[in-house]
N, CA, C and O atoms as a GROMACS GRO file, in nm:
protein
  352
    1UNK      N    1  -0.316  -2.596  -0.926
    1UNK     CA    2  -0.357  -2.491  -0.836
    1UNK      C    3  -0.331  -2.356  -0.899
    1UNK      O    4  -0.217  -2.335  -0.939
    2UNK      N    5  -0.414  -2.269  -0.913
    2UNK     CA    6  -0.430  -2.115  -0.946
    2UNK      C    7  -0.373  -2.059  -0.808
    2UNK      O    8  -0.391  -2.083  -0.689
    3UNK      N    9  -0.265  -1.940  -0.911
    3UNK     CA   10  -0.233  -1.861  -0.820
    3UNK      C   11  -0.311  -1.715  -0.737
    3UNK      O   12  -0.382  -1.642  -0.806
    4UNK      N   13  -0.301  -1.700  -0.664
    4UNK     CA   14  -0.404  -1.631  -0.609
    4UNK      C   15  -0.310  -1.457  -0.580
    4UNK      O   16  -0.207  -1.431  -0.517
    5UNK      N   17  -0.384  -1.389  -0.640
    5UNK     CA   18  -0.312  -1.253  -0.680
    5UNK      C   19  -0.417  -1.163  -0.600
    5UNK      O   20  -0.538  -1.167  -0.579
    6UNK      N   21  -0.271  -1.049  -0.556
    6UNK     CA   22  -0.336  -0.971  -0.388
    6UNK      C   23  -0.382  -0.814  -0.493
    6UNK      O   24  -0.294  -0.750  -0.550
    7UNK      N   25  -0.464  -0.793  -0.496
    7UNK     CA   26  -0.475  -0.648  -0.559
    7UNK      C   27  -0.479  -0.531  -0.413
    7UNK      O   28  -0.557  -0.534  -0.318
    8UNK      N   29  -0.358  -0.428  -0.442
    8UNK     CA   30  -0.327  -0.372  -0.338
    8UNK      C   31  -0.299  -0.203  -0.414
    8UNK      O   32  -0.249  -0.167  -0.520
    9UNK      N   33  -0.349  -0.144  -0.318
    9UNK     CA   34  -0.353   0.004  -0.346
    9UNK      C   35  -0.229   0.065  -0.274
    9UNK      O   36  -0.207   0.051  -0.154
   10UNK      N   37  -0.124   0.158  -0.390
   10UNK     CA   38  -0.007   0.169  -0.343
   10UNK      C   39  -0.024   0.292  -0.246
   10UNK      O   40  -0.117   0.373  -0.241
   11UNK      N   41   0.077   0.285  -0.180
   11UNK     CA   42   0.099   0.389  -0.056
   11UNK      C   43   0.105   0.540  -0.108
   11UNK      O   44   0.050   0.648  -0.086
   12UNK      N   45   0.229   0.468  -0.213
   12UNK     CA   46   0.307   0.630  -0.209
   12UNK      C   47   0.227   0.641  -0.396
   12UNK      O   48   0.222   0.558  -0.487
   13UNK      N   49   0.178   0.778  -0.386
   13UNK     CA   50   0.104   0.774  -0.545
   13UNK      C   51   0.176   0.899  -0.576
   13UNK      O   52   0.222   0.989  -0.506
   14UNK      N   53   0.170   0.868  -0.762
   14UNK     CA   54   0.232   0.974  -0.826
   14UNK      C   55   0.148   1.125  -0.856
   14UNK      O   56   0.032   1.085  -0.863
   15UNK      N   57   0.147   1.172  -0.863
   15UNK     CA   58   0.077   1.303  -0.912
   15UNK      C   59  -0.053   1.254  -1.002
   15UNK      O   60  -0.158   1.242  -0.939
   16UNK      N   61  -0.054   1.232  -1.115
   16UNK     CA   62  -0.177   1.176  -1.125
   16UNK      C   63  -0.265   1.117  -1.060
   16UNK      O   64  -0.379   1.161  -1.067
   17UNK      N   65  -0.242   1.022  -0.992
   17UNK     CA   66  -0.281   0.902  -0.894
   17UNK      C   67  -0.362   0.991  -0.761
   17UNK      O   68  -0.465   0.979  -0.695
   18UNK      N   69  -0.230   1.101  -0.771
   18UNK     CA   70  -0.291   1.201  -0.638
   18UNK      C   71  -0.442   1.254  -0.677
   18UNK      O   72  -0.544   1.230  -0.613
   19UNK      N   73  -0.430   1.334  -0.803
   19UNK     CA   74  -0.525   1.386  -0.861
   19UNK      C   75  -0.688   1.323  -0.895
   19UNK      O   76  -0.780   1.404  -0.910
   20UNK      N   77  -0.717   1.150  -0.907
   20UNK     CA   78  -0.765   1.081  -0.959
   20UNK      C   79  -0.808   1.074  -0.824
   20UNK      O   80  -0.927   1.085  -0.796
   21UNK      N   81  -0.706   1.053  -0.725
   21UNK     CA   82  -0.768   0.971  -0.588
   21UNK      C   83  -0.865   1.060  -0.552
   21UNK      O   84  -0.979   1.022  -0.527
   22UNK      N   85  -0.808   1.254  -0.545
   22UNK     CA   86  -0.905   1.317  -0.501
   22UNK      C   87  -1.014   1.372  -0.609
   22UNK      O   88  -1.084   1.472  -0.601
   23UNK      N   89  -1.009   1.314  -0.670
   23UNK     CA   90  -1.090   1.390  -0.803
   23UNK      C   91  -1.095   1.526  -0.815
   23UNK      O   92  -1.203   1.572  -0.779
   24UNK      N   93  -0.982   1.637  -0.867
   24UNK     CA   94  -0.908   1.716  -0.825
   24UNK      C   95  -0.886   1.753  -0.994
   24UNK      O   96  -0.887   1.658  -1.073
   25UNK      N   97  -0.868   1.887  -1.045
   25UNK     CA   98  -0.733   1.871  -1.146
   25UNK      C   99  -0.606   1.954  -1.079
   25UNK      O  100  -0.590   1.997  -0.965
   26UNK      N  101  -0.546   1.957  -1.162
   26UNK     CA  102  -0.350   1.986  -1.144
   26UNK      C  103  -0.362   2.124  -1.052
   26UNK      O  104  -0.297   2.144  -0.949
   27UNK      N  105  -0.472   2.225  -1.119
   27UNK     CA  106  -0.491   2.364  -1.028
   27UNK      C  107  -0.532   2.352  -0.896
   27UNK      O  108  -0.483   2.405  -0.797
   28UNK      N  109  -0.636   2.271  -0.905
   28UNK     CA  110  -0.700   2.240  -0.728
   28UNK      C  111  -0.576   2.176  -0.691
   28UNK      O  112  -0.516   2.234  -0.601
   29UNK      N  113  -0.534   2.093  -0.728
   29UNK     CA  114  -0.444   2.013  -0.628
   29UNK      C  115  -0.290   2.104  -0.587
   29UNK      O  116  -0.233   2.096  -0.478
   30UNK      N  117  -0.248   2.181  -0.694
   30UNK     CA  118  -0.145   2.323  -0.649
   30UNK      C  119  -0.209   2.397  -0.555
   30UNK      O  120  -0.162   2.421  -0.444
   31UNK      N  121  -0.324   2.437  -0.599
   31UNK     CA  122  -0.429   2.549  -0.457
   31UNK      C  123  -0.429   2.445  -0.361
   31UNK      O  124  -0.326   2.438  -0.294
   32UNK      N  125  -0.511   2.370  -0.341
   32UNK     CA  126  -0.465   2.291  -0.126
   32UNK      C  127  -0.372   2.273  -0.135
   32UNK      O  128  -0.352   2.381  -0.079
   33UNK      N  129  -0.216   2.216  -0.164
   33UNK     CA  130  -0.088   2.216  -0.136
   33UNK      C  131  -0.046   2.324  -0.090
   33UNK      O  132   0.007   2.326   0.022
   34UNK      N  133  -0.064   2.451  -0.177
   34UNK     CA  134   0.009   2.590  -0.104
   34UNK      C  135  -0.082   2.618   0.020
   34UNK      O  136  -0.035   2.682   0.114
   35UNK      N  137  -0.194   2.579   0.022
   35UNK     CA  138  -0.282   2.648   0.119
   35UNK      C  139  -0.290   2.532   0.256
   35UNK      O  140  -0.369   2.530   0.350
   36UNK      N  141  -0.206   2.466   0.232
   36UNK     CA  142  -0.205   2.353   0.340
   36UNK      C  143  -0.281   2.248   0.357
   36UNK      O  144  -0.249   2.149   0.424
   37UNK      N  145  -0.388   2.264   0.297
   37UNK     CA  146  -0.467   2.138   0.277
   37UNK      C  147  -0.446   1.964   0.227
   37UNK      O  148  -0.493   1.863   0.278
   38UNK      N  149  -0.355   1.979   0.106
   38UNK     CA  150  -0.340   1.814   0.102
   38UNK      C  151  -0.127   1.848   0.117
   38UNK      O  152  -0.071   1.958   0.111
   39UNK      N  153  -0.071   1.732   0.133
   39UNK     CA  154   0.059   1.774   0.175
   39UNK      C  155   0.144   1.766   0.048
   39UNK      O  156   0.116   1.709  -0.058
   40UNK      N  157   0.218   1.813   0.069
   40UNK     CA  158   0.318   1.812  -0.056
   40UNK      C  159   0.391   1.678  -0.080
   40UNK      O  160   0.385   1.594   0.010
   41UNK      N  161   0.452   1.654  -0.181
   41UNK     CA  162   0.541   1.521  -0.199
   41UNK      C  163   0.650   1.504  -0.057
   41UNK      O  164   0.687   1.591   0.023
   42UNK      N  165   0.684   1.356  -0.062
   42UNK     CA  166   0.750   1.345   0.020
   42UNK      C  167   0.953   1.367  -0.028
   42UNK      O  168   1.032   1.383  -0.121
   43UNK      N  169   0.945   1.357   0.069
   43UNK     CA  170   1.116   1.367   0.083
   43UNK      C  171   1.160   1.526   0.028
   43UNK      O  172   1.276   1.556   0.002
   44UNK      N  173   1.072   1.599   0.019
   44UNK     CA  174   1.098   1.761  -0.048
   44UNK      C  175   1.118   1.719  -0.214
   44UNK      O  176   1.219   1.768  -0.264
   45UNK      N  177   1.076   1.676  -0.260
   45UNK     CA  178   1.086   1.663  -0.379
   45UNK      C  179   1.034   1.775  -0.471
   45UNK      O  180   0.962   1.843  -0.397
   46UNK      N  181   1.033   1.831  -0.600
   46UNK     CA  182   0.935   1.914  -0.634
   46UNK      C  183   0.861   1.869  -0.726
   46UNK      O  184   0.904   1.841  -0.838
   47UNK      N  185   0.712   1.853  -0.681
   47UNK     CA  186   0.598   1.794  -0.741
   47UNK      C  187   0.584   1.819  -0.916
   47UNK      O  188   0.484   1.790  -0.983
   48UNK      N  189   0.678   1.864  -0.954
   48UNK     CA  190   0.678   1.871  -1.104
   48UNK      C  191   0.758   1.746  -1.178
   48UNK      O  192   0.744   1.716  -1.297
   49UNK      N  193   0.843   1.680  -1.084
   49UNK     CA  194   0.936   1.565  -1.103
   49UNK      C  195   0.853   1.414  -1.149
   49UNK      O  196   0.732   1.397  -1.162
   50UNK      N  197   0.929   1.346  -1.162
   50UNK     CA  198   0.847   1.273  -1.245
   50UNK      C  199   0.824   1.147  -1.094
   50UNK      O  200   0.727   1.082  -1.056
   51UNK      N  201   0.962   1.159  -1.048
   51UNK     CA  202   0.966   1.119  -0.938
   51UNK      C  203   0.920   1.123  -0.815
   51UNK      O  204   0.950   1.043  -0.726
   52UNK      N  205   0.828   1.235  -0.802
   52UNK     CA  206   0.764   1.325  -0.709
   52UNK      C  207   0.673   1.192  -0.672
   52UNK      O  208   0.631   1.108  -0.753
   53UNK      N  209   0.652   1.194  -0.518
   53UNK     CA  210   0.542   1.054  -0.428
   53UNK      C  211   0.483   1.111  -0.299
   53UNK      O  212   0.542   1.155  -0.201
   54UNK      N  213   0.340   1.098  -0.327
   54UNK     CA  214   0.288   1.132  -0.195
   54UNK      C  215   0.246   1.046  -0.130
   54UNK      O  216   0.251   0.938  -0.190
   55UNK      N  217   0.188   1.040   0.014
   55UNK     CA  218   0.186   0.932   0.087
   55UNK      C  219   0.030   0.914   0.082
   55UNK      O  220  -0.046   1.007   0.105
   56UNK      N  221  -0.008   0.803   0.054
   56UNK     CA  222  -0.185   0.841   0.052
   56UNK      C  223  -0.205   0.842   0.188
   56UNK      O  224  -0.312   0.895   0.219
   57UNK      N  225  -0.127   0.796   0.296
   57UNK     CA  226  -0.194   0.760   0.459
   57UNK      C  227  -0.214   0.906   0.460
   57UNK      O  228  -0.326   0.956   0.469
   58UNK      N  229  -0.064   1.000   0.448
   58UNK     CA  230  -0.081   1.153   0.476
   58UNK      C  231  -0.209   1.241   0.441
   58UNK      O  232  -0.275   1.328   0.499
   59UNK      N  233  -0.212   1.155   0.279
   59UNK     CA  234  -0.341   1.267   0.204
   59UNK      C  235  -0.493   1.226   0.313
   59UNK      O  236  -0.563   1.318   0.354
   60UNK      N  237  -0.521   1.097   0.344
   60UNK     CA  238  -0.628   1.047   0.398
   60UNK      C  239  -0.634   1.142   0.563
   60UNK      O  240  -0.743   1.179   0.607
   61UNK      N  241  -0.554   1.158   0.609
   61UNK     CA  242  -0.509   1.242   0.753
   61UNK      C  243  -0.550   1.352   0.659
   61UNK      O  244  -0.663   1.316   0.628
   62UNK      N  245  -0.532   1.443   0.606
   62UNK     CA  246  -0.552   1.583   0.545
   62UNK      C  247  -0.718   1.586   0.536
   62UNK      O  248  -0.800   1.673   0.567
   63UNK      N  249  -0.730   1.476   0.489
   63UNK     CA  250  -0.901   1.488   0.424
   63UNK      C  251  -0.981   1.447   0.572
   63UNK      O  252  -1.098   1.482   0.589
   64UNK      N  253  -0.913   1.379   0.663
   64UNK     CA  254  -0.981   1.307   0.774
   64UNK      C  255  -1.018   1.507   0.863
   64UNK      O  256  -1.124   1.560   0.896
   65UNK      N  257  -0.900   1.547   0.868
   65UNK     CA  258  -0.864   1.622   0.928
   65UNK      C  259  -0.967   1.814   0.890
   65UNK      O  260  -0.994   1.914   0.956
   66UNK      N  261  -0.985   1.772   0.771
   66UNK     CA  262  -1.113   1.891   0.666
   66UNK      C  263  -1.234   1.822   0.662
   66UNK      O  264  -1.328   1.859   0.592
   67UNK      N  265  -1.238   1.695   0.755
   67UNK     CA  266  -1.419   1.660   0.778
   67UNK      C  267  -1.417   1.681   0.881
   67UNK      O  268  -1.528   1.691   0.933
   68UNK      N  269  -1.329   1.694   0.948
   68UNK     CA  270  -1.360   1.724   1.091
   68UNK      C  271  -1.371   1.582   1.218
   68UNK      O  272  -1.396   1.575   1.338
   69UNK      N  273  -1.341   1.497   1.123
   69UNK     CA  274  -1.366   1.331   1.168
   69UNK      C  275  -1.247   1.338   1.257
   69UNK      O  276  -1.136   1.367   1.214
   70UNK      N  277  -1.283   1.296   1.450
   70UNK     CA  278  -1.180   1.252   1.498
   70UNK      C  279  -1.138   1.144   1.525
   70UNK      O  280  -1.185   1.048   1.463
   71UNK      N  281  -1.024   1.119   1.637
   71UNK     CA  282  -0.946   0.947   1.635
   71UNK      C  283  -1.128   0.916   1.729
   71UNK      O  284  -1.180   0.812   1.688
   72UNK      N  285  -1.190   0.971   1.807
   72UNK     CA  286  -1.250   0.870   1.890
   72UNK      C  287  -1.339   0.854   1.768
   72UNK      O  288  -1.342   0.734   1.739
   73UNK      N  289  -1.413   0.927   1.684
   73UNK     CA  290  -1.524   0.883   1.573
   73UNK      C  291  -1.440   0.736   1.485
   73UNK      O  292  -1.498   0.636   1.445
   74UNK      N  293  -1.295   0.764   1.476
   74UNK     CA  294  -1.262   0.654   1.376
   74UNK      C  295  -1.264   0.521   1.494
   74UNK      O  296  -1.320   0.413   1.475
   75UNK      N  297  -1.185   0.564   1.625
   75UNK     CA  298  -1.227   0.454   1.676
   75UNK      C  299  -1.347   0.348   1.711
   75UNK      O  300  -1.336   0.227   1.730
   76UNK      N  301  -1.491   0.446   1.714
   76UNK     CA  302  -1.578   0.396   1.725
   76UNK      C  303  -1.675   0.342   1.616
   76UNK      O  304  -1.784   0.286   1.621
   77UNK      N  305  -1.590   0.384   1.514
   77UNK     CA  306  -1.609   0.307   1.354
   77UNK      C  307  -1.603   0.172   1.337
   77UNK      O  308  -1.687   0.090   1.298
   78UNK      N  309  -1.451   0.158   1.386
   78UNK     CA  310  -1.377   0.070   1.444
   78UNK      C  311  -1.473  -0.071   1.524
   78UNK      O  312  -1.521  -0.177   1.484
   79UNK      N  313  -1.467  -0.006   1.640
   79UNK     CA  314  -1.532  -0.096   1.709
   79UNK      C  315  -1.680  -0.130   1.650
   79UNK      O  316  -1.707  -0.237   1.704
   80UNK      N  317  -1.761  -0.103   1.587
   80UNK     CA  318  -1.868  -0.111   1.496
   80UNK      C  319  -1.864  -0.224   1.401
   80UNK      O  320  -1.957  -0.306   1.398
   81UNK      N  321  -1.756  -0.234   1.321
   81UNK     CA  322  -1.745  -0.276   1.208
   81UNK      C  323  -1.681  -0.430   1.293
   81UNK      O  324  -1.704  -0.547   1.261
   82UNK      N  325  -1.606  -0.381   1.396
   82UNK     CA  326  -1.538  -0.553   1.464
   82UNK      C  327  -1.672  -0.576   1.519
   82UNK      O  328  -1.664  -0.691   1.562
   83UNK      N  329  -1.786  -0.535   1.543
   83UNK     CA  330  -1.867  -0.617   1.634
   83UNK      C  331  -1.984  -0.673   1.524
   83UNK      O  332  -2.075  -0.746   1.565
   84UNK      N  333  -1.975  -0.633   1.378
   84UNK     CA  334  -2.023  -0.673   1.270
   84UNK      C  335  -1.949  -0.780   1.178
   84UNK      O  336  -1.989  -0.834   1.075
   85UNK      N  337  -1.788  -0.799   1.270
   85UNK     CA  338  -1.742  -0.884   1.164
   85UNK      C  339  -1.704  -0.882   1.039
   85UNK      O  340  -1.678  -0.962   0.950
   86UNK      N  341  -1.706  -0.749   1.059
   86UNK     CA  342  -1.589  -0.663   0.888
   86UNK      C  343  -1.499  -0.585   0.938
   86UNK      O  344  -1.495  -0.475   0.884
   87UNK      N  345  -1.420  -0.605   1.028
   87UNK     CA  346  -1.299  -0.534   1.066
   87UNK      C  347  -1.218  -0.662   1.173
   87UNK      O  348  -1.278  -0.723   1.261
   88UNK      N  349  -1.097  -0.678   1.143
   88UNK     CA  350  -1.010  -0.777   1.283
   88UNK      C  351  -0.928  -0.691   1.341
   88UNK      O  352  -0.858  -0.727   1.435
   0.00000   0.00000   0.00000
């Protein structure tokens, strides 16, 4: 029996990862941080650290939040996709 391997997209991403996700470089992604747009690392860290982690749920809320997309549009996404049988 083959083992069966979960490919999973991590939560918390490093600065690069941040950058890549939004297709962004290092300047855009300093400009929306100060300007409030995507959030800063967590735990107060300072994003120059190597250690520095952002939350992608947070960044996805930031970007949800600059389309203007609300909870009833996601909910009714939602219900769409369960009545198509690509969402449980």
């Amino acid at each position: 029996m083959g083992e069966r391997i979960l490919k999973m997209t991590p939560r918390l991403l490093t600065r690069a990862q941040v950058r890549s996700y939004l297709q962004i470089d290092d300047m855009e992604l300093q400009h929306r941080m100060r300007h409030g747009q995507v959030p800063r690392p967590l735990w107060g860290c300072n994003m120059d650290l190597p250690s520095a982690r952002w939350d992608r749920n947070g960044i996805d809320l930031s970007l949800d939040k600059a389309s203007t997309i609300t909870t009833s549009d996601i909910a009714a996404t939602q219900e769409l996709d369960q009545a198509f049988g690509l969402f449980r």
